[in-house]
C-alpha positions as CSV (number, residue, x, y, z in Angstrom):
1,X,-29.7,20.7,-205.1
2,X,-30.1,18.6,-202.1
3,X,-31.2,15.0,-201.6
4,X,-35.3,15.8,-200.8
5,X,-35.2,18.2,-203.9
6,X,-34.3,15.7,-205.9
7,X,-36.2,12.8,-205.1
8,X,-40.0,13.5,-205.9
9,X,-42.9,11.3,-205.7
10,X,-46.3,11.4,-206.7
11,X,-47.9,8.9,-204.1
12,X,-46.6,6.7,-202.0
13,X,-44.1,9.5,-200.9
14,X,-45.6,13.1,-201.0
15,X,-49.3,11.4,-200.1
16,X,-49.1,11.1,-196.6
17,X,-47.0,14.1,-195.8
18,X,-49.7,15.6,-197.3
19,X,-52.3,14.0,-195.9
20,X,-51.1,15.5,-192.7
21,X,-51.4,18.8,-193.6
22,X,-55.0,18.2,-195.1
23,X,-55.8,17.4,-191.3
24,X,-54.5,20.4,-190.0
25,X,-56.4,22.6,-192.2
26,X,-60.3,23.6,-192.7
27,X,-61.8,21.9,-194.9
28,X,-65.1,22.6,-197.7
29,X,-66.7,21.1,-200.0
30,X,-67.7,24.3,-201.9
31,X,-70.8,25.2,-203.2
32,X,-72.8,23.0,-205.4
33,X,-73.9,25.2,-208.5
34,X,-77.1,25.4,-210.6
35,X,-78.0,25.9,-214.6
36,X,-78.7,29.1,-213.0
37,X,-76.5,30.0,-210.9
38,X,-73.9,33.0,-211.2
39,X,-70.3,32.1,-210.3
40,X,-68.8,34.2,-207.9
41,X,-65.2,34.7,-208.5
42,X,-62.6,36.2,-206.1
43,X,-59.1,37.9,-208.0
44,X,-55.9,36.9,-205.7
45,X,-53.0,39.4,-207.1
46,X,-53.8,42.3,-208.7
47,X,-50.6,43.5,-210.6
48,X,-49.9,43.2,-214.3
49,X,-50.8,39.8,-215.2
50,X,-54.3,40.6,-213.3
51,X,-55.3,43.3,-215.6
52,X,-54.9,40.8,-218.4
53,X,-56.8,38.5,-216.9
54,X,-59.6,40.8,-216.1
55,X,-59.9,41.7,-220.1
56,X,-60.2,37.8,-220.7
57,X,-62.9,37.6,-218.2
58,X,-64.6,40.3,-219.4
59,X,-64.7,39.1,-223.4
60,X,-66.3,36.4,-221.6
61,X,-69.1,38.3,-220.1
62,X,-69.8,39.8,-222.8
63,X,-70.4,36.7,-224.5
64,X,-71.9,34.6,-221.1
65,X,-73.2,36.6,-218.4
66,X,-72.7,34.1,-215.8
67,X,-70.5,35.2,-213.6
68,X,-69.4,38.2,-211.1
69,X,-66.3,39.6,-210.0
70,X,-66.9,38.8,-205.7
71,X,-63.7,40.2,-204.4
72,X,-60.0,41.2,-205.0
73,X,-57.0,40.9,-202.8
74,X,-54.1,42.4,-203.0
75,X,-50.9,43.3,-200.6
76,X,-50.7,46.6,-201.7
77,X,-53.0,49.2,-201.4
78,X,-52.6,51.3,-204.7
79,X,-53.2,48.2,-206.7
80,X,-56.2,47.0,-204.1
81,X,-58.3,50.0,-205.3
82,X,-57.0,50.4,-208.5
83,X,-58.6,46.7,-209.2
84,X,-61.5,47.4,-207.4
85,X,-62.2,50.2,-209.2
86,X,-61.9,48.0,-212.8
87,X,-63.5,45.2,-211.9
88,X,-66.4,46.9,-209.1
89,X,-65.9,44.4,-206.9
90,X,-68.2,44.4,-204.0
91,X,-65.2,43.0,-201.7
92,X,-61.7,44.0,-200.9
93,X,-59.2,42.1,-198.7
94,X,-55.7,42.5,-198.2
95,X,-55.4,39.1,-197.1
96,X,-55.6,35.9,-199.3
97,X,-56.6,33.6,-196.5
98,X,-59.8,36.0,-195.7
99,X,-60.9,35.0,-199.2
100,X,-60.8,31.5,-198.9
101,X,-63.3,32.0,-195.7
102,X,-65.7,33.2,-197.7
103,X,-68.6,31.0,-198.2
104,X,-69.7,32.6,-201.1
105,X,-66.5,32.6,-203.3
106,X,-66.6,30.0,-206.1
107,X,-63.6,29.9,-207.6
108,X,-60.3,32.3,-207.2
109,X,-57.8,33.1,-209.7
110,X,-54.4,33.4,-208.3
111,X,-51.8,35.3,-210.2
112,X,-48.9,36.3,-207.6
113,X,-45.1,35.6,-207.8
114,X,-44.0,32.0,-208.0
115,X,-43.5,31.7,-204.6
116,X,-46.4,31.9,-203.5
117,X,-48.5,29.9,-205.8
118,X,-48.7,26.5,-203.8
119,X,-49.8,27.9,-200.4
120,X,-52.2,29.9,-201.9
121,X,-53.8,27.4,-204.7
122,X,-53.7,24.0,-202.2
123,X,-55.4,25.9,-199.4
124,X,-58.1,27.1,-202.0
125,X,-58.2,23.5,-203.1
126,X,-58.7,22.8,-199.3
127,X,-61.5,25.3,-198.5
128,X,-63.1,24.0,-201.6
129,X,-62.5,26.6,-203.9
130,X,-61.8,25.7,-207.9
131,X,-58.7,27.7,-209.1
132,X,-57.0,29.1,-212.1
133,X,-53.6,29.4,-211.1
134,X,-51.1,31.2,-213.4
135,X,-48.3,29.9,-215.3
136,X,-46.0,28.4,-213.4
137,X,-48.1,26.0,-212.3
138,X,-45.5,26.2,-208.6
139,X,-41.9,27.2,-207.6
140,X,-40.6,23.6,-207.5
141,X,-41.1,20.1,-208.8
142,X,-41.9,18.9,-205.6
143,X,-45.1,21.4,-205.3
144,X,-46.5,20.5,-208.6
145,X,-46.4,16.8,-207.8
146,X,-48.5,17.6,-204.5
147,X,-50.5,19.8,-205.8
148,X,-51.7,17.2,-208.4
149,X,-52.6,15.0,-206.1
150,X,-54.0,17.4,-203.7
151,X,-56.3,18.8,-207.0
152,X,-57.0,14.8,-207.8
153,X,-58.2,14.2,-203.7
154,X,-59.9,17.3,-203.7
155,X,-61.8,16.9,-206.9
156,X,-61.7,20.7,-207.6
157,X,-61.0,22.2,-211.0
158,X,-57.8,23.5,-211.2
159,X,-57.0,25.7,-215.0
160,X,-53.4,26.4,-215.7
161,X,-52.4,30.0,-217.0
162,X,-50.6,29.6,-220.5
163,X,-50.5,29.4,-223.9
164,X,-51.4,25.7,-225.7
165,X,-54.1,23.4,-224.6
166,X,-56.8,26.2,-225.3
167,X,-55.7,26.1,-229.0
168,X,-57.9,24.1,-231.4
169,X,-54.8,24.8,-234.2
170,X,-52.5,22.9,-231.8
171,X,-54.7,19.8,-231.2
172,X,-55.2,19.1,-235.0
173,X,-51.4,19.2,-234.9
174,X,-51.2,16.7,-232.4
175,X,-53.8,14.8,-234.6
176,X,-52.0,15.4,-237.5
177,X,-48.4,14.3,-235.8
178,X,-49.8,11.2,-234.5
179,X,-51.4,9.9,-237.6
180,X,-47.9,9.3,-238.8
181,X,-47.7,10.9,-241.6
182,X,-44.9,13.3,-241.0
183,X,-42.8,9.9,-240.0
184,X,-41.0,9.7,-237.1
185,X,-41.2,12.8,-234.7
186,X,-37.1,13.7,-233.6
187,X,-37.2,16.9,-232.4
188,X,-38.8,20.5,-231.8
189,X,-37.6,23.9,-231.3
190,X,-39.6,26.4,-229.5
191,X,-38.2,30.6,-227.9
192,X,-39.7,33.4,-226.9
193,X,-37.3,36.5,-227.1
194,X,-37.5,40.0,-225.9
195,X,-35.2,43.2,-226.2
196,X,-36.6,46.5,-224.1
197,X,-35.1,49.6,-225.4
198,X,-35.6,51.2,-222.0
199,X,-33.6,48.8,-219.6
200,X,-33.4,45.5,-219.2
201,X,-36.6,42.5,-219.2
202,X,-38.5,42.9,-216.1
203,X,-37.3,46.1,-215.2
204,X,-41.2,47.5,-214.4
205,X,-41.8,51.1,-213.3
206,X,-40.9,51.6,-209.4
207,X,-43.8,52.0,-208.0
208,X,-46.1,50.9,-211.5
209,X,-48.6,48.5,-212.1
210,X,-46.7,45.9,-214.6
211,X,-45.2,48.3,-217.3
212,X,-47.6,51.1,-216.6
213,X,-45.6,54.1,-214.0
214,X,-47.4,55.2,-210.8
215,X,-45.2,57.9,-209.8
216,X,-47.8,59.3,-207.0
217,X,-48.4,56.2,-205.7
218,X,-46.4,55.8,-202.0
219,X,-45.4,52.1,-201.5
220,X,-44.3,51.5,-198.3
221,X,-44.5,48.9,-195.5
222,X,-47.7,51.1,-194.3
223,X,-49.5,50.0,-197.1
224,X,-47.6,46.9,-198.8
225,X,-48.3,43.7,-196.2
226,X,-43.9,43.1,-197.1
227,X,-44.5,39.9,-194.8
228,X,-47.1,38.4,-196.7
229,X,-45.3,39.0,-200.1
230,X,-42.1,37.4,-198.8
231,X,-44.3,33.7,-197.7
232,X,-41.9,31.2,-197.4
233,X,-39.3,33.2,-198.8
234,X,-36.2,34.0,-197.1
235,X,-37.2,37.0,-194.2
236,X,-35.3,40.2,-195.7
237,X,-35.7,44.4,-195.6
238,X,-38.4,45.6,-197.4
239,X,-37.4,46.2,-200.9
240,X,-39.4,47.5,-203.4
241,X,-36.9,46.6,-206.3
242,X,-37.7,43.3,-205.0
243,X,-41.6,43.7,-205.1
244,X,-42.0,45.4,-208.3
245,X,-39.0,43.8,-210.6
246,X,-39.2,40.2,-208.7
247,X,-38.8,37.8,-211.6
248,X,-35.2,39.2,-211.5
249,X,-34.8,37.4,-208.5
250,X,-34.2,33.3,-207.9
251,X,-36.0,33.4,-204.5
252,X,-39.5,34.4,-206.4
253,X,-39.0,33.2,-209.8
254,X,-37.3,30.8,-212.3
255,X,-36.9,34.1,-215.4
256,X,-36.9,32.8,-218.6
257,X,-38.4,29.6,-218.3
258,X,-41.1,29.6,-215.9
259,X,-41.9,33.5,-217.6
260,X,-42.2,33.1,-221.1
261,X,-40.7,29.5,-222.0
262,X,-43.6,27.9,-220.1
263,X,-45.8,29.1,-222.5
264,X,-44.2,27.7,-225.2
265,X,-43.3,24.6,-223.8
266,X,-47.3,24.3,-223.5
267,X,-47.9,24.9,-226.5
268,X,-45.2,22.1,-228.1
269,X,-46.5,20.0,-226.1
270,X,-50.2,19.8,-226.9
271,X,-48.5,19.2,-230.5
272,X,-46.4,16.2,-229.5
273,X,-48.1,15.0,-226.1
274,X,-48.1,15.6,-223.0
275,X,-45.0,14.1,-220.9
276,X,-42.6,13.7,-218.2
277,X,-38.7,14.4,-219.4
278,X,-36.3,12.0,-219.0
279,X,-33.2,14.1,-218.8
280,X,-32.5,18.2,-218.7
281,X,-29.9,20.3,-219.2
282,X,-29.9,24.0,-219.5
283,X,-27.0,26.5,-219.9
284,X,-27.5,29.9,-221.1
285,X,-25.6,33.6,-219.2
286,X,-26.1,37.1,-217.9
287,X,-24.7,38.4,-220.8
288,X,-25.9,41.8,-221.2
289,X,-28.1,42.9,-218.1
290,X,-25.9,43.2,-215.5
291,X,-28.6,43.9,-212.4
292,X,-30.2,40.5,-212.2
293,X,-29.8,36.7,-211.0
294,X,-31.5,34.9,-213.8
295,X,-30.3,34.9,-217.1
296,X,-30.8,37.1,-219.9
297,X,-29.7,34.3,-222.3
298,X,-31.4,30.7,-221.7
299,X,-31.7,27.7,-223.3
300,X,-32.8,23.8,-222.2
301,X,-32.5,21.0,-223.7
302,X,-35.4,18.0,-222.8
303,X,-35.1,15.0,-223.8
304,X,-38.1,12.8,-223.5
305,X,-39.4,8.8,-223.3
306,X,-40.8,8.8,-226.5
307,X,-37.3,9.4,-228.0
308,X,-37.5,12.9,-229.2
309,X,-35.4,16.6,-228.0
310,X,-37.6,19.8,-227.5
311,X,-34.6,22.8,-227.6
312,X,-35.8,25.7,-225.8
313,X,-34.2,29.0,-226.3
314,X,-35.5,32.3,-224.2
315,X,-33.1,35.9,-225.3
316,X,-33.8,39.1,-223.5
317,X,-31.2,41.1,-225.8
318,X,-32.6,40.1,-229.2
319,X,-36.4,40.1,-229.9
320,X,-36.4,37.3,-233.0
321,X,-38.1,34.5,-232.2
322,X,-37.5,31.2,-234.3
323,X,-40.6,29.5,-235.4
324,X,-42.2,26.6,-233.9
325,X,-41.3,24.0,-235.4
326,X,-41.6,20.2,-235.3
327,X,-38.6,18.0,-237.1
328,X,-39.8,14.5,-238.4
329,X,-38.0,12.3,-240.2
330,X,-40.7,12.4,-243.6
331,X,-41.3,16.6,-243.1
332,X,-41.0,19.2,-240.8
333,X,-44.0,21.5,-239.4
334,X,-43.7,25.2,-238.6
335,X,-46.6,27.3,-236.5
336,X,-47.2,30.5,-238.1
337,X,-46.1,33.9,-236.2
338,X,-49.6,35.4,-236.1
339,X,-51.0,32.2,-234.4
340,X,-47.6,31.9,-231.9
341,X,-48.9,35.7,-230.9
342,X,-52.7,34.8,-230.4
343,X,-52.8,31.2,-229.6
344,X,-53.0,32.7,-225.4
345,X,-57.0,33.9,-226.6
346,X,-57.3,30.3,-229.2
347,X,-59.3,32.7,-231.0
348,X,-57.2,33.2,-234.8
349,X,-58.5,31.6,-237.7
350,X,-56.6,30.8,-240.9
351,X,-53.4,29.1,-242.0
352,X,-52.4,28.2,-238.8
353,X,-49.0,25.5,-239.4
354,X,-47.5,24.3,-243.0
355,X,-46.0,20.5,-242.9
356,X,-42.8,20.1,-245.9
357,X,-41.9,16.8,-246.9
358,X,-38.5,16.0,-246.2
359,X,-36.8,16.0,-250.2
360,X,-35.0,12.7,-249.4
361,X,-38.5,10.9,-248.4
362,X,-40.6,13.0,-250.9
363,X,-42.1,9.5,-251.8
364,X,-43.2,8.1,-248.2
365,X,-44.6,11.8,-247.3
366,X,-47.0,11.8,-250.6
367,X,-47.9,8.6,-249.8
368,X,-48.6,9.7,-246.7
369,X,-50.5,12.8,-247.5
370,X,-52.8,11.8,-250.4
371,X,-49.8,13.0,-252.8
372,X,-49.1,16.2,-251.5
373,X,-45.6,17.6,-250.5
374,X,-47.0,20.5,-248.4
375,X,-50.3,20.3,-246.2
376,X,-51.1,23.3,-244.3
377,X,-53.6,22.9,-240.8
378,X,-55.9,25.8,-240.6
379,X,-56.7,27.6,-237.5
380,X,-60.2,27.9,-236.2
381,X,-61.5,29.9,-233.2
382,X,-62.1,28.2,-229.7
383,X,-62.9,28.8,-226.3
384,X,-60.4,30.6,-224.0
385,X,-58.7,29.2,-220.7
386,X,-61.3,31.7,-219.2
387,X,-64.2,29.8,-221.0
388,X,-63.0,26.4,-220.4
389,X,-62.1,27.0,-216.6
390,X,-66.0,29.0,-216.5
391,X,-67.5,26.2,-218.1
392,X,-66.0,23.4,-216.4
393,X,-66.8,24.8,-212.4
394,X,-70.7,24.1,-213.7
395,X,-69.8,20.7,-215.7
396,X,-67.0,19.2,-213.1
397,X,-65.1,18.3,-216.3
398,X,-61.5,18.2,-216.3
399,X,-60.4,21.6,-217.4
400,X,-57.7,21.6,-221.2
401,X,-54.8,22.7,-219.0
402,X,-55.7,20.5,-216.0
403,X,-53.5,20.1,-213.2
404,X,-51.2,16.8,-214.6
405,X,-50.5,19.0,-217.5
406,X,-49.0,21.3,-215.8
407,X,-47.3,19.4,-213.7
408,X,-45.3,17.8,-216.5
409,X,-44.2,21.0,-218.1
410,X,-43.6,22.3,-214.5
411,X,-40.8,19.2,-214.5
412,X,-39.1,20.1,-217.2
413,X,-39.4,23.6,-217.0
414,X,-38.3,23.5,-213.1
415,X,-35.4,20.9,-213.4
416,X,-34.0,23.2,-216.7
417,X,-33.6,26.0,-214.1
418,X,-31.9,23.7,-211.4
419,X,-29.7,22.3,-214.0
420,X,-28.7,25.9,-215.4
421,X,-28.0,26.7,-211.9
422,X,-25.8,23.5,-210.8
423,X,-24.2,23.2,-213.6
424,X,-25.2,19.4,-214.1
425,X,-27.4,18.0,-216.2
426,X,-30.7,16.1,-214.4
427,X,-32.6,13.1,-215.1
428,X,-36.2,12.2,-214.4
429,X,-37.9,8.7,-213.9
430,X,-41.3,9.3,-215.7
431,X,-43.1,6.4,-214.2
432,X,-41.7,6.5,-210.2
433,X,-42.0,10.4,-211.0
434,X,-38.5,11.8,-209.1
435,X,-35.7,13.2,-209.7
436,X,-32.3,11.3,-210.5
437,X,-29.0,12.1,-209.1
438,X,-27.2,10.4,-211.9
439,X,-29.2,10.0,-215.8
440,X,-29.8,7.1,-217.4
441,X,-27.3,6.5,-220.0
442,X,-28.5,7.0,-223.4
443,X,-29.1,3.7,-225.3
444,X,-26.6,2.8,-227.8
445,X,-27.2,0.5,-230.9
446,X,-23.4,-0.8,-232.2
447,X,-23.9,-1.6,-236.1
448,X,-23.1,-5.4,-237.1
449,X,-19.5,-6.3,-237.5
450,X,-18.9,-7.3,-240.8
C-alpha cells in the first residue's frame, strides 16, 4: 500500500479532485418522473449476477407494473443477445457510455467486475442517471469515499446490491440490540462458505454464462470489446480465463470478501449499526486451490468505535457456515439458517433470530426481558432492494442500502483485503475518514494497586 492509498478523505481532500472531473464531464439532471410514469431501466453487465437480478425485477413487475426493461449492454456478444432475448429489451449497446446518452434511460443497474464499478456508476451519477450498483459498492476505499460524495452532490439514488438493509428481521434486531437488553454488545461472528465438487470457487464454464456452459458460443476479441473489460486495469493479452473466472484475479476483484463476505458484513451490520472500523486485520491462505490469487481460506477481524469485534470467516473448501451470531455480555443472538439463505429477497417469515441469556447474568437478562431467558424475533416479509430502489427513483427518498452504507462496509471489507495482502494490520480514523499508517493503540485500563 502506498501513501495516497492509504490516506482517504471524504471532503476537504477527495472534493475538489473531484470537482474537477465533474467539470470535465456532461452533465443531466435526469428526468423528472410522474405518479404515472413508467421507469425506464437500462441493464449494464449481463453475466450471472444479471440473470438474478432480472428474476428480482421481474417478481416486481408482477407485483407493480411500473417499469420497462429500455436497454442492455454488454461486452460480449453471446451474452448481449442472450439478455436481450430474456428481458425483450427494445435497445442493445455494447457500450456502457452510449447508455448513459440516452435521454430516456431512468436509472441503470450496473453489475460488472469490481473494477469497473466507479467509472461506470459516477458517470451515471453524472449524466443524471439513479443506479443500483452491485455489491462491492467499488474496488477501493478511495472510490467509495468519492462516490458518496459524488451520489450526495448529485442527489441521485444510488441502491447497493447485498444482503441486509432490505431485511425487516435484521432491523427489529437492531431494535432489539439497542434497547439494551441483551447488555453490552462485544462481539459478532458472521461466514459464508462454499466447497464445488467440480473444481475450485469461481471456476465458471469457459465460455458460460455464470455457472451455466455455452460450449457453441465463440468468444473472441471479434465479439468481446477485451479493452473495455480491462478499464483501468493493467493493459494485458486477451484472456478468457481472465474474463469468465475474474474474481480469481486481484486486478478485478477482492475474492472472499468483496464476493460473499460483503453480504454478510451487511447484514451484521444493520443488526449492530452501521460504522466505520477502527482497525483491520485479515489473514487467511491458498490452501487447497492452487490456480488462483485470492484466497480460498479468509478471515478479518474489525474492530470498531463502539468497542465491539465482528470476526469474519469466508472457506471455499468446506461449505459449513457458522451462524450469525451476536455475543453480548447478558445473552447471545443467533439468525436462523433459513433466513441467512433468503434474507437477499427480505421476503421469509417466521422464527427469524433466538436471544439466550447468558447463565451467569440469568437475573439482569429476565429483568430485561419481562422474565424470559429466551426471546425469539420473528421474521416478516418486506420489500426487496428491487422495490426499495423502484420506489425511491419516484419518492427521491434515500434508498435502505444508500450509498454511506456501503461505503462503510466497503472500508472494512476493502482494508481486510489490503491487510491480508501486506501482511500488516490497518487502522481507520472514523471521523477524518482515512486510512492510518500506524493504529491507534488499544486502550488499557490497569486495575488499582492494592
Amino acid at each position: 500500500m502506498n501513501e495516497s492509498s492509504r490516506r482517504v478523505f471524504l471532503g476537504s481532500s477527495a472534493g475538489p479532485l473531484l470537482a474537477a472531473k465533474q467539470k470535465l464531464m456532461p452533465k443531466s439532471t435526469g428526468r423528472i418522473l410522474g405518479a404515472n410514469d413508467r421507469i425506464n431501466v437500462a441493464l449494464i453487465g449481463a453475466g450471472m449476477r444479471c440473470q438474478g437480478l432480472i428474476g428480482d425485477y421481474r417478481r416486481h413487475r408482477a407485483k407493480q407494473d411500473d417499469f420497462e426493461f429500455a436497454a442492455v449492454c454488454d461486452i460480449w456478444e453471446p451474452r448481449l443477445k442472450y439478455t436481450q432475448e430474456q428481458t425483450k429489451a427494445p435497445k442493445t449497446f455494447r457500450d456502457y457510455r452510449e447508455v448513459l446518452q440516452q435521454p430516456d434511460i431512468d436509472g441503470v443497474v450496473v453489475a460488472v467486475p469490481d473494477h469497473l464499478h466507479y467509472a461506470i456508476a459516477s458517470e451515471a451519477c453524472l449524466a443524471g442517471k439513479d443506479v443500483y450498483l452491485e455489491k462491492p459498492m467499488t474496488y477501493t476505499v478511495e472510490q467509495a469515499a468519492k462516490l458518496t460524495e459524488l451520489v450526495a452532490r448529485t442527489g441521485r439514488i444510488m441502491q447497493i446490491g447485498g444482503s441486509g438493509p432490505n431485511s425487516q428481521l435484521l432491523w427489529k434486531a437492531n431494535e432489539y440490540i439497542k434497547s439494551g437488553k441483551m447488555g453490552k454488545i462485544l462481539w459478532g461472528l458472521i461466514s459464508y462458505n462454499r466447497n464445488n465438487a467440480s473444481g475450485g470457487e469461481w471456476d465458471y464454464p469457459i465460455p458460460g454464462l455464470g455457472g451455466e456452459a455455452w460450449p457453441d458460443a465463440e468468444v473472441s476479441p471479434r465479439n468481446l470489446d477485451w479493452n473495455m473489460w480491462l478499464g483501468p486495469a493493467r493493459k494485458r493479452p486477451f484472456s478468457a480465463e481472465r474474463y469468465f473466472r475474474w474474481r480469481k484475479f486481484w486486478e478485478y476483484s477482492g475474492g472472499n470478501a468483496t464476493d460473499l463476505l460483503y453480504h454478510r458484513l451487511g447484514m451484521m451490520s444493520t443488526m449492530v449499526g452501521f460504522d466505520f472500523p477502527t482497525r483491520v486485520v485479515g489473514a487467511g491462505g491458498i490452501y487447497i486451490q492452487k490456480d488462483r490469487e485470492v484466497p480460498d481460506t479468509y478471515m478479518t477481524m474489525i474492530e470498531y468505535p463502539g468497542e465491539y469485534s465482528i470476526n469474519m470467516i469466508s472457506c471455499m473448501g468446506n461449505s459449513q457456515s457458522v451462524p450469525i451470531t451476536v455475543y453480548g455480555n447478558w445473552g447471545t443472538l443467533q439468525v436462523a439458517e433459513a433466513t441467512r439463505s433468503s434474507a437477499r429477497a427480505g421476503t421469509s417469515s417466521g422464527p427469524g433470530a433466538v436471544v439466550k441469556a447468558e447463565r451467569a447474568f440469568t437475573k439482569q437478562f429476565k429483568e430485561a426481558n419481562d422474565g424470559k431467558t429466551e426471546v425469539a424475533i420473528d421474521n416478516e416479509e418486506g420489500p426487496s432492494l428491487t422495490d426499495d430502489w423502484l420506489d425511491c427513483m419516484r419518492s427521491r427518498k434515500e434508498p435502505v442500502y444508500n450509498a454511506l452504507r456501503g461505503y462503510q462496509v466497503m472500508v472494512a471489507i476493502r482494508l481486510g483485503v489490503d491487510s491480508y495482502r501486506s501482511g500488516k494490520t490497518i487502522g481507520f480514523d472514523p471521523v477524518g475518514r482515512r486510512i492510518l499508517r500506524d493504529p491507534v493503540a488499544h486502550a488499557e485500563y490497569p486495575p488499582k494497586e492494592a
